[in-house]
N, C-alpha and C positions, 0 to 999 in steps of 0.2 A: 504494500500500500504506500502509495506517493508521500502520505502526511507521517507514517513513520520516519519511513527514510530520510524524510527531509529533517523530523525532530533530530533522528543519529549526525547526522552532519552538523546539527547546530551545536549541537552536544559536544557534539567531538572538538568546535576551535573556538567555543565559549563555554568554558567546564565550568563554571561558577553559576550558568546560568539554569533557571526554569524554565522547561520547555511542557505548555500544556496543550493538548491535539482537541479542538472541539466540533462536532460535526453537524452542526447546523447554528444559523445568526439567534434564536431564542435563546437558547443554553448558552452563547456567545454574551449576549446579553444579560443571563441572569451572572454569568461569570466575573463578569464587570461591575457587578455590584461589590464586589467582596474581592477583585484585586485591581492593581492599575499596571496593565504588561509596559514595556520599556517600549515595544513594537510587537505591531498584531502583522503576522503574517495570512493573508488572506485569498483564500480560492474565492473565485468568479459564482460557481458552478455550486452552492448547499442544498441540502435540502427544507424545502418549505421556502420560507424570504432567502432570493437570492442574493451573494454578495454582493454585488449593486444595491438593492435596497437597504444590506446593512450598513451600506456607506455613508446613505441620506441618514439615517436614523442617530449611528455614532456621535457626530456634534452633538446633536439634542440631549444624548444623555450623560453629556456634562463632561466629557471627556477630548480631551485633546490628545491623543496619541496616535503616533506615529505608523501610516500604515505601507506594509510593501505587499501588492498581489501578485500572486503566483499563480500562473495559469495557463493552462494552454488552449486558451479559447481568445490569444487576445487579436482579435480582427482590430481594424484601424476605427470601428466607431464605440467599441468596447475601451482602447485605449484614449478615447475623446471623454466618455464617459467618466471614467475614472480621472481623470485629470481635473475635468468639471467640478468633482466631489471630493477636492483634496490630498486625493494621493500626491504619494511624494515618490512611490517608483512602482515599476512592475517586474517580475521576471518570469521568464518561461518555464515550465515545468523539466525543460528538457536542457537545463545551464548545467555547467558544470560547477564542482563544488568551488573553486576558486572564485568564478561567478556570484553564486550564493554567499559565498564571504562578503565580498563587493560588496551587493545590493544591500544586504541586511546591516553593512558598517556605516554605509554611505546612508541610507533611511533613519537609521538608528542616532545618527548626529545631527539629521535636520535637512542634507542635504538630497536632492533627485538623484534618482537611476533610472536607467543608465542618464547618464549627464545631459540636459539639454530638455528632459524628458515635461519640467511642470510648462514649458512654456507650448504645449500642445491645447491646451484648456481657451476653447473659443468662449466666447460671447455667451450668455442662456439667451433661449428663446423669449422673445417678448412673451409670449402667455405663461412665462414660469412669473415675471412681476406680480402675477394675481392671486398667487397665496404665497406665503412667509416659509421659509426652509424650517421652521418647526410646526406649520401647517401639511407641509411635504411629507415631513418626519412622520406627522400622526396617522395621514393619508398610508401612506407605504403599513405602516403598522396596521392598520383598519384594514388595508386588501391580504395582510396575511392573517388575518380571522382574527384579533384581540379586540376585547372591549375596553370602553370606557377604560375603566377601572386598571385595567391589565396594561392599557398605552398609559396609562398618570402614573401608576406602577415604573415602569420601562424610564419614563423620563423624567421623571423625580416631578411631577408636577401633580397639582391634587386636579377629584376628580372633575371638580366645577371649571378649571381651567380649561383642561379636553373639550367639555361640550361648550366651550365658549369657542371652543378654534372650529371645532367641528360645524357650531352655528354659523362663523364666519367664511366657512368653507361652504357652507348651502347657498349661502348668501352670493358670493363671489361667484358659483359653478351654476346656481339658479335652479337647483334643485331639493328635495323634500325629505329623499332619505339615503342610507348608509349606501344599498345598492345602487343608488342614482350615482351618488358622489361619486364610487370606486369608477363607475362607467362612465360617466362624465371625463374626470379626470384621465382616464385610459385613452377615449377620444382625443382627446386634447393635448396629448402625450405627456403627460408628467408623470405617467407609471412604466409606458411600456416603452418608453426611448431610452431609458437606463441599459435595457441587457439587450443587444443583437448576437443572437449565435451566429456561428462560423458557417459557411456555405458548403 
């Protein structure tokens, strides 16, 4: 399995460090309540919220840390993606370890990988202007099935705050309920231009 092997190599030229393997962005997230990693290493590809979604969500829940994705699904609008939402490098599944040294030294101090890499991050689309990145946040949370309760949980926020964005999200998208919004918002791409698979 790719995310062992990758732990062994981390293991093996940072021996002081913790290397923890988690296999979907929930559990990813409850894990973040209870530590702060120095750098997340990130597949594209989870199950349930893709890594793309986990990207939008991460600010929101109070954290600043350092992200390098690892993947090999990165087409040129996955690597636009990702750049849009922060990252600071990528690398291929298929690098070699001296590679993975690089990426994860170079991310891990602040700077892009491979070098040159943050200045890919275009413009957002004018229709992302009409809800707020922690309106996005909640949105992405809401289409992987959480309620209320479960997204004010996730992002440290209570639960009268949620349906106040959620209000301002009906508001804004001009519809009435949760399944409206997710559909809406999908229309209008602020869910489903995050992850393009490979051809």
């Amino acid at each position: 399995m790719f995310s062992e092997a990758l732990k062994s190599v981390v293991e093996g030229f940072m021996s002081d460090c913790k290397v923890s393997i988690i296999a979907d962005a929930r559990s990813a997230l409850r894990q973040l309540e209870n530590d702060s990693p120095d750098i997340i290493l990130l597949d594209l590809e989870l199950e349930g919220m893709s890594g793309l979604d986990l990207l939008r969500v991460l600010p929101q829940h109070g954290r600043n840390i350092p992200v390098l994705v690892c993947s090999g699904n990165l087409t040129p609008n996955n690597l636009h993606a990702i750049s849009r939402a922060g990252v600071k490098g990528y690398m291929r599944k298929s690098e070699s370890i001296s590679e993975v040294k690089k990426a994860i030294t170079a991310v891990s101090r602040g700077d892009s990988y491979p070098e040159g890499f943050s200045h890919l991050a275009c413009s957002p689309k004018a229709n992302e202007n009409r809800l707020s990145n922690r309106q996005l946040a909640i949105l992405t949370l809401m289409k992987s099935g959480m309620s209320n309760n479960e997204i004010a949980s996730t992002l440290y926020l209570s639960p009268n705050t949620i349906k106040t964005h959620v209000r301002l999200m009906y508001e804004a998208l001009e519809v009435s309920s949760r399944i409206e919004c997710i559909n809406r918002a999908q229309s209008l791409g602020y869910l489903d231009d995050m992850y393009q698979s490979g051809t």
